[in-house]
N, C-alpha and C positions, 0 to 999 in steps of 0.2 A: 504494500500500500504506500508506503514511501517513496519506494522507488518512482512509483506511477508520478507523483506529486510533484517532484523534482523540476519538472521543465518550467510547471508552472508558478511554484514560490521561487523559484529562480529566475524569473522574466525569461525562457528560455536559456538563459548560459549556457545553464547545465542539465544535460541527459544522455545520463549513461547508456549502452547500450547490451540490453541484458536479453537475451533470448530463454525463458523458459520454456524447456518440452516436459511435457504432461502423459502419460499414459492415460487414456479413457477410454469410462463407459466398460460393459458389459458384453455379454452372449459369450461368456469364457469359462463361466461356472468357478467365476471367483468369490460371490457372494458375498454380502452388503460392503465390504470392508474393500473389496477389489472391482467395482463395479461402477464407479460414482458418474454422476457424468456432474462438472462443477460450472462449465461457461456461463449459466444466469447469475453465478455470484461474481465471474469476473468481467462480465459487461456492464456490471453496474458500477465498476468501479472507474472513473473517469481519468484516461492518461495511462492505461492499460491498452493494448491490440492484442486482439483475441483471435487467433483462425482457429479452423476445422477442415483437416485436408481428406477428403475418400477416395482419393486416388494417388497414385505414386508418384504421377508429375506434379500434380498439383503440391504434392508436401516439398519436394525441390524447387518447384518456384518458388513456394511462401517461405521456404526456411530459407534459401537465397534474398531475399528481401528483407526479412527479418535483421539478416546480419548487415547490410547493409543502408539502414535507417536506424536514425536515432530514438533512444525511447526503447521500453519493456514489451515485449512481444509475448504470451501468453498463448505457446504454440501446443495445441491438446491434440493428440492422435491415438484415434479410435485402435486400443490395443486388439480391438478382434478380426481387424484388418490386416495386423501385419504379415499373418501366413495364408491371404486369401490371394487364389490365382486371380479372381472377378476386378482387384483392387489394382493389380497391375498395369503398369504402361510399359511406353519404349522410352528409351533412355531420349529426355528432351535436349539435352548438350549442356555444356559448359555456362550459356548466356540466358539460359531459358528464364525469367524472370516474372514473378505474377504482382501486381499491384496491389495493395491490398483495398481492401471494400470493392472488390468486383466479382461479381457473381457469374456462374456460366449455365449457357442450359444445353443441357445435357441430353434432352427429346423435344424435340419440335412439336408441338399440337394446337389444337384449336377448340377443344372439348372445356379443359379442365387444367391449371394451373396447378403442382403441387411442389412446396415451398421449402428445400427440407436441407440438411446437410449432415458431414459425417455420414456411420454405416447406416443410415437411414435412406440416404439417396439412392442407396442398391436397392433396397425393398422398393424405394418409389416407383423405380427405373423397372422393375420385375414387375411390380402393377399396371405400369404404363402397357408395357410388351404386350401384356395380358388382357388388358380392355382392348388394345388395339383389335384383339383378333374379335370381339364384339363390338366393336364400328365405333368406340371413344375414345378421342385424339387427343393425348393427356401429353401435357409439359412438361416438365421436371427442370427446375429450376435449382442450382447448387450452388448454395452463396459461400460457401469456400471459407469467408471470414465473417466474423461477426460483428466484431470492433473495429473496423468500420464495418458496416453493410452495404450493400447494396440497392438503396429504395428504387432508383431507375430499373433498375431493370425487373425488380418484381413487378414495381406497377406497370409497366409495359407489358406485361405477360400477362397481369389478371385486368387489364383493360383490354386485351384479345382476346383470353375464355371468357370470360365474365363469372366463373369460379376460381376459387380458391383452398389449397386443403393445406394445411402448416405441419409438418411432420417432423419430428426430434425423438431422438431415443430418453432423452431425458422425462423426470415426470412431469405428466401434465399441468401440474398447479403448480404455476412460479416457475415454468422455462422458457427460454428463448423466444419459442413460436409465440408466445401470449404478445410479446411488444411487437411481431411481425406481424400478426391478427389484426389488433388495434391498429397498426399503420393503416393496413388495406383498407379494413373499416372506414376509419377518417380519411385517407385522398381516394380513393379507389371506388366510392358507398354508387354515386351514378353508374358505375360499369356493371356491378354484378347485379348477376340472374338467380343467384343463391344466397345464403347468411354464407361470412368465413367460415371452415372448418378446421379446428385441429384436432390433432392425434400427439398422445403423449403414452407415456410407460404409465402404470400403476401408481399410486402414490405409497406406495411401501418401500423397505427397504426388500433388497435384489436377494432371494436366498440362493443357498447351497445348491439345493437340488436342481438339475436341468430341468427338470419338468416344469417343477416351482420358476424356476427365472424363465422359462418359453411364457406363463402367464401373466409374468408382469412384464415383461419388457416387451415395445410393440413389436412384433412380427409382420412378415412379405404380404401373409394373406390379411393380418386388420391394417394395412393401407390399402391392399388391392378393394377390401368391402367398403372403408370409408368411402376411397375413391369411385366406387361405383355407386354411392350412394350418394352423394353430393351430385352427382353427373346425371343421376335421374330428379334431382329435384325441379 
């Protein structure tokens, strides 16, 4: 929290430049204590940058960036990603570099908007696939970072569906998607065709058991049904 402060009671002078990496999140069967997902407590803290990388280039752009900008960097990677082939890319070179508060999307649509990042954006992406083959042309929108975000470009995407679905592994009461909701909500309220939707985890803590942690943390098929439920409204 100090560090974060620093640019700012120092009229800028001074900010060091501190890169924290964060193991997160869950579907590992680490159980409450190994599962956390924290980025709603560090987005609220201002002079913090927050990313969330679900793919392999995308964490060398942002961790390339990271080191070269000044200021604490609050880099969380989804630990149930690290041994997944679906997570991989090709190696983007030497220069590849990602800005940060820029978001990417990731499926083209025209149906349905859904707003998500980290291992969640695979579930989205595995939803999308799946309505497609039932004729609904879903988005997937990956904001990569959180501190900053991305407001351009979500609201461009849910000013073409005119839905919206916010999707995070974290729980649903008091995470990320709640401040992305309310955006859409207030600039976005004439475009849509439906109320925002999100999806979150359980509000408990993540147990031991696999079975137990498939019921709280959200899974492929409750975005594929939210999504297909907002898209018939």
């Amino acid at each position: 929290i100090e560090c974060s402060h620093d640019y700012y009671r120092s009229n800028g002078q001074f900010a060091p430049n501190i890169v924290i990496r964060l193991a997160s999140g869950g579907y590992i069967g680490g159980g409450l204590y190994h599962s956390q997902n924290l980025e709603a407590i560090f987005t609220a803290l201002p002079g913090l940058r927050v990313v969330v990388p679900a793919f392999a280039d995308d964490a060398v752009g942002m961790l390339r960036a990271a080191f070269r900008n000044r200021g604490v960097t609050l880099f969380l990677e989804p630990k149930f990603l690290y041994n997944q082939f679906f997570a991989k890319s090709s190696n983007p070179g030497n220069n590849f570099y990602i800005p940060f508060g820029k978001a990417r999307v990731r499926h083209q649509g025209t149906d349905l908007s859904i707003i998500s990042y980290g291992t969640a954006v695979h579930w989205a992406m595995r939803a999308a696939s799946k309505l497609a083959d039932e004729g609904v042309s879903v988005e997937v929108v990956d904001l990569r970072s959180l501190a900053p975000w991305d407001k351009e470009t979500v609201v461009a995407s849910v000013r073409k569906t005119g839905r919206a679905l916010v999707v995070h592994e974290d729980k649903q009461t008091g995470g990320f998607g709640g401040e992305v909701a309310s955006y859409i909500a207030e600039h976005v309220f004439n475009y849509l065709d439906a109320p925002v939707s999100r999806l979150g985890s359980e509000d408990t803590p993540v147990p031991f058991s696999r079975i137990l942690e498939a019921a709280v943390l959200i899974q492929e098929s409750d975005v594929y049904e939210a999504a297909r439920k907002l898209a018939a409204y």
